[in-house]
C-alpha positions as CSV (number, residue, x, y, z in Angstrom):
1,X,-0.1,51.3,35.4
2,X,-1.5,52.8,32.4
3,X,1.5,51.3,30.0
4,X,0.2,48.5,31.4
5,X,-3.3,48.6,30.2
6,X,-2.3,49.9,26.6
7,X,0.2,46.9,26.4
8,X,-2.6,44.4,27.0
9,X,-4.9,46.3,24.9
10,X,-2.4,45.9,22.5
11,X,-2.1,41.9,22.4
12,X,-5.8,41.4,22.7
13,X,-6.0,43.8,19.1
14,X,-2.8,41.7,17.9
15,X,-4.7,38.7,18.8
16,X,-8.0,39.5,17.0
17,X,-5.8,40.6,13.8
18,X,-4.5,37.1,13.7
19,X,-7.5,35.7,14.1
20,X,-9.0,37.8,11.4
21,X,-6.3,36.9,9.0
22,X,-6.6,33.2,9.7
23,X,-10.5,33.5,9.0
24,X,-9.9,35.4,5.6
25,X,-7.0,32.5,4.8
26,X,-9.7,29.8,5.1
27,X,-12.4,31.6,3.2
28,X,-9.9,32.2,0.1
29,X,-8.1,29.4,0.1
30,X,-9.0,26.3,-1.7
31,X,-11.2,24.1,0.1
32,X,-11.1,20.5,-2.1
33,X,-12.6,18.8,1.1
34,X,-11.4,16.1,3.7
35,X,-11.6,13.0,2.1
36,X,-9.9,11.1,4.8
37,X,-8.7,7.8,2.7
38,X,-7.7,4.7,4.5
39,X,-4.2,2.1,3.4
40,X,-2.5,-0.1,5.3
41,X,1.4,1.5,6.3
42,X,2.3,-1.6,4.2
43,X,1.0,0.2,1.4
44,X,3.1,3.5,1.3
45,X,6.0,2.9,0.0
46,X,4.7,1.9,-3.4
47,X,1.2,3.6,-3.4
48,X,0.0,4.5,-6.6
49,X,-0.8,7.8,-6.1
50,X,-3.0,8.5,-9.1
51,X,-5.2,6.4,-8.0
52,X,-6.8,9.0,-5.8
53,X,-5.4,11.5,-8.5
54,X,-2.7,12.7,-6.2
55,X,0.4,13.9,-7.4
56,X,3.5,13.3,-5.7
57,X,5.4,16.9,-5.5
58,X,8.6,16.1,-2.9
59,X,9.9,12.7,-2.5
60,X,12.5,10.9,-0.3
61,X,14.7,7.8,-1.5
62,X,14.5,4.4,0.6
63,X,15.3,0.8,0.3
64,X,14.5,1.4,-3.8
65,X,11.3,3.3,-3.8
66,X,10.5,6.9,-3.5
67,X,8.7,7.5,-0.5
68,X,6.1,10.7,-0.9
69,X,6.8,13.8,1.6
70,X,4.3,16.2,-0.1
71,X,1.2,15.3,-2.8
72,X,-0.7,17.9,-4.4
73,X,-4.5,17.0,-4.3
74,X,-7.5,19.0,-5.8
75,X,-5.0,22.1,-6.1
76,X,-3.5,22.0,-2.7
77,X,-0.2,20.4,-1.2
78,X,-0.9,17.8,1.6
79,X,1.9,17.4,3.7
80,X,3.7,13.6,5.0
81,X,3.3,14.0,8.8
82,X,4.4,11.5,11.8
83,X,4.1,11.5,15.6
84,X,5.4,8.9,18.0
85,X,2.3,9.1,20.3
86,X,0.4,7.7,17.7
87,X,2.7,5.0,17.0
88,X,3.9,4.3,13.3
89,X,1.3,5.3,11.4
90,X,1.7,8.1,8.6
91,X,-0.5,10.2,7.4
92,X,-1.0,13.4,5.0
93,X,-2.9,16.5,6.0
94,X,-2.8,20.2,5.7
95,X,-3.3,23.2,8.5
96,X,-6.8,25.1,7.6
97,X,-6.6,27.8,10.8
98,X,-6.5,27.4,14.6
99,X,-8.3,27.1,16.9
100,X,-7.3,27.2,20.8
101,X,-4.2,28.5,20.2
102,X,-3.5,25.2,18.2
103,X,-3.6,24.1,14.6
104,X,-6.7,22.4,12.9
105,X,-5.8,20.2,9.9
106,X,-7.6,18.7,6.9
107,X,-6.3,14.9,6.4
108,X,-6.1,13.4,2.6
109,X,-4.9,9.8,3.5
110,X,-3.1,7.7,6.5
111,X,-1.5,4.8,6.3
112,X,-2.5,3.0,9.3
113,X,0.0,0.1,11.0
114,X,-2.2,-2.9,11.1
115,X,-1.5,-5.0,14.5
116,X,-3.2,-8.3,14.1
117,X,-2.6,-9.1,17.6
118,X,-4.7,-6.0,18.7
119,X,-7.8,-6.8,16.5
120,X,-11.0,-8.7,18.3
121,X,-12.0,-11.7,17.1
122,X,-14.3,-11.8,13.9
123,X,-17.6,-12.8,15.1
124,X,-19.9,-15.5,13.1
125,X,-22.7,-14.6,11.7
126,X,-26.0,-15.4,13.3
127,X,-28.1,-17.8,11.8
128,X,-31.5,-15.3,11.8
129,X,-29.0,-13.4,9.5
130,X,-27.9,-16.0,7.5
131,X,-31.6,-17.2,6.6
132,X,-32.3,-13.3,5.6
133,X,-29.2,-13.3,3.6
134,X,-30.7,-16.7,1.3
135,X,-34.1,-14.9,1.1
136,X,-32.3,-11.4,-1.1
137,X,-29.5,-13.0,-2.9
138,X,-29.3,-15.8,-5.1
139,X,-25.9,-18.0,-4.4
140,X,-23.7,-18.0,-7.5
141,X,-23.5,-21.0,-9.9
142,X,-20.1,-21.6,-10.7
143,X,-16.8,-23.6,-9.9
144,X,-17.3,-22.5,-6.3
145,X,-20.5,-23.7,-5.8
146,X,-21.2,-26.7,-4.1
147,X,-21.4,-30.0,-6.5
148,X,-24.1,-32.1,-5.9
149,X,-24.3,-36.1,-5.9
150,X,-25.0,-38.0,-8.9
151,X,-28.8,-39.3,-8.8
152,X,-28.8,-42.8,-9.7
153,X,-32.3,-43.3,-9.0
154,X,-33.9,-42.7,-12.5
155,X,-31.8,-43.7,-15.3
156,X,-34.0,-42.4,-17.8
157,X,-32.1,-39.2,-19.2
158,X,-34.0,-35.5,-18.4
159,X,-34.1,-32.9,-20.4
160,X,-31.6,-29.9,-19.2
161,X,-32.7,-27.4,-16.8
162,X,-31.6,-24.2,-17.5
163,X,-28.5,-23.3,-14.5
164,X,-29.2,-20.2,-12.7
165,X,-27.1,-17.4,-12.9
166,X,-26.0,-14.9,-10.4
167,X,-28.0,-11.9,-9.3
168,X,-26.7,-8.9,-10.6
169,X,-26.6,-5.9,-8.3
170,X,-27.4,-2.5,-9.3
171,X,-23.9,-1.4,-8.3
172,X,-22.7,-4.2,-10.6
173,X,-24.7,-2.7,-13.2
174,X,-23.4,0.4,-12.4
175,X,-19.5,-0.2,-12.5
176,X,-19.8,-2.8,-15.4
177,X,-21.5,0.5,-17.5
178,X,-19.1,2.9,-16.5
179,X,-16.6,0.9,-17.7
180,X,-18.2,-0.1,-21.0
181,X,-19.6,3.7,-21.5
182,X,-15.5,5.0,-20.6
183,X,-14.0,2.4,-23.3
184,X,-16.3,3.1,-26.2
185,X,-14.8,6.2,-25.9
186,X,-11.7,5.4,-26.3
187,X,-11.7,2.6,-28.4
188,X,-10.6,-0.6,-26.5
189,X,-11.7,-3.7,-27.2
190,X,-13.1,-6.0,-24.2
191,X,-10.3,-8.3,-24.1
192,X,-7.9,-5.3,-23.3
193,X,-9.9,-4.4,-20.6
194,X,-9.6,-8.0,-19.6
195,X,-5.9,-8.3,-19.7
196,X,-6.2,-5.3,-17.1
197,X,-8.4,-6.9,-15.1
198,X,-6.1,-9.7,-15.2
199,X,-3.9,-7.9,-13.1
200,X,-6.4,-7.8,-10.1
201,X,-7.5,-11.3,-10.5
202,X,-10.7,-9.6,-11.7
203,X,-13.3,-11.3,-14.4
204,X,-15.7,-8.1,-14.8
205,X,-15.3,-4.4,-13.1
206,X,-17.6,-5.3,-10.2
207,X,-14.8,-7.5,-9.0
208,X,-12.4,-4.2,-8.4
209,X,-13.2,-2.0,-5.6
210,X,-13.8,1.7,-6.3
211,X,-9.7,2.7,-6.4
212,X,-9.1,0.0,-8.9
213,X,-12.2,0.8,-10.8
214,X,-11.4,4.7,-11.2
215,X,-7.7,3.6,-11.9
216,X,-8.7,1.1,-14.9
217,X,-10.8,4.4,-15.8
218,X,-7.2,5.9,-15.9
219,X,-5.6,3.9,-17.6
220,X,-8.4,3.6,-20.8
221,X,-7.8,7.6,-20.5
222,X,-4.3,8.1,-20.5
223,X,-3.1,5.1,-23.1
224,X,-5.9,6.7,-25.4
225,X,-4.0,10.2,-24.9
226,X,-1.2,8.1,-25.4
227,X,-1.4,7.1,-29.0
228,X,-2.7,10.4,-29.8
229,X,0.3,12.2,-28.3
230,X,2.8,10.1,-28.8
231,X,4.2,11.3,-25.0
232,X,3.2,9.1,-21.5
233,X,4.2,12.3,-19.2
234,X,1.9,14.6,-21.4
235,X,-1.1,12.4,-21.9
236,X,-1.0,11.5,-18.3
237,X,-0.4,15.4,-16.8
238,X,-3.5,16.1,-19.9
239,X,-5.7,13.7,-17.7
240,X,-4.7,14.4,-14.4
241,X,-5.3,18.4,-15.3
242,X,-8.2,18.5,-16.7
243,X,-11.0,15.7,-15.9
244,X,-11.1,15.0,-12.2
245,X,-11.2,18.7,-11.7
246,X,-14.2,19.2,-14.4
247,X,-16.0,15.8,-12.1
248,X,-15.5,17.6,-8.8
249,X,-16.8,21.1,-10.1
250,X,-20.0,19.0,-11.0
251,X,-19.4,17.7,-14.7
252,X,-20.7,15.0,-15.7
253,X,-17.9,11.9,-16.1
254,X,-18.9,11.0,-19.6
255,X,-19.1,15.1,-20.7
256,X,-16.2,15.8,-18.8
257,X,-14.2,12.8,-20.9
258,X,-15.7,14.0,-24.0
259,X,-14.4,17.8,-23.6
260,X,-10.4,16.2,-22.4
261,X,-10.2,14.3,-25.5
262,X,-11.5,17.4,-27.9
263,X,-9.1,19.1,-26.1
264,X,-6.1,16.3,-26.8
265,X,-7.2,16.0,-30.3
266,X,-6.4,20.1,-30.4
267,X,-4.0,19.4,-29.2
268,X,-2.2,16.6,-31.7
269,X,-2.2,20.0,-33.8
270,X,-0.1,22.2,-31.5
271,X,-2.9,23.7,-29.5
272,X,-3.0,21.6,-26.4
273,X,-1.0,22.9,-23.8
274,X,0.4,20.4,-20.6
């Protein structure tokens, strides 16, 4: 009876251990966040992962593209993970501890299976709304907006009434700068930045949403590190290295540019290292 009682004594002081150990894993261990991203499943295959400056570390051939099984993000390695309960979606996560006798995990990004047959109906919106929608925004002027009807009544010509322009947003303000402020930086012209934007069927920056933004961001970066370097794997691995983890540890965008490319120009002499 007494071996007994040590042997349980035993597995409840095994037990704590382990949970000890799994406390002191969480508290040293990286800890970049949750971010939780959202794509369709149509979108894996061929996601860019730099876009949420991911970087694919294990890969799996299929039907001509390189499927990801393992992405390193913020300095940890999220894992591909699939269940059949949960139907086909895909996602990328990593255990953090346990909890119940079960593992709790962090998720990066799932690619979620859309079923149009499952989604409700969109519903219109109400009229109360659309009145207090006219009385913030002005409707743009353009080759979308409505034309109206020649007035034949007066043929006396008028003078020209200057056409109303659109309302610019403060977020517009806000991603148009961070654009201009990232390419006089780096030197490119606004009709590069255009072509780009071409790409997108985009006019300005507002017209990207935040993943196309910070990739056009990206790209002004790494083709500037480019024709310093002379090598696309270096000036890209430069980037990727240095300035999204300087933003997350609180760096200003701007300062934290500024610092990468003294750092590349160093580096055209020999002192940069990838």
């Amino acid at each position: 009876m007494e071996a007994e009682h040590v042997e349980h004594y035993l597995k409840e002081i095994a037990s704590a251990l382990t949970r000890l150990a799994d406390a002191a894993d969480r508290i040293s261990a990286p800890n970049p966040g949750e971010p939780k991203f959202t794509k369709t499943l149509a979108e894996y295959p061929g996601f860019d992962w730099q876009s949420i400056s991911a970087k694919v570390v294990e890969s799996e051939s299929w039907e001509g593209h390189k499927l990801a099984k393992a992405v390193e993000w913020k300095g940890v390695i999220w894992k591909r993970r699939f269940r059949s309960k949960y139907g086909n979606d895909v996602w990328f996560s990593r255990a953090i501890g346990r909890e119940n006798e079960e593992n709790i995990y962090a998720h990066l990004i799932l690619f979620k299976e859309y079923k149009e047959q499952n989604q409700s109906p969109v519903e219109s919106l109400d009229s109360k709304v659309l009145q207090a929608l006219k009385n913030v925004i002005k409707l743009p002027v353009g080759r979308n907006a409505p034309v109206p009807a020649p007035d034949n009544s007066n043929q006396n010509p008028r003078p020209a009434q200057p056409v109303e322009t659109q309302q610019i947003t403060p977020e517009a303000i806000d991603q148009n700068a961070r654009i201009r402020a990232v390419r006089t930086l780096t030197g490119h012209s606004a009709d590069q930045v255009k072509t780009w934007l071409a790409k997108y069927e985009a006019k300005a920056p507002v017209d990207l949403n935040s993943f196309q933004c910070d990739a056009l961001v990206k790209w002004l970066c790494i083709s500037w590190a480019f024709s310093r370097l002379g090598n696309q794997h270096l000036a890209s691995e430069s980037y990727t290295k240095f300035v999204p983890g300087a933003i997350a540890s609180g760096q200003k965008e701007e300062e934290a540019m500024r610092d990468w490319m003294r750092q590349v120009e160093s580096g055209v002499k020999g002192q940069v290292k990838p």
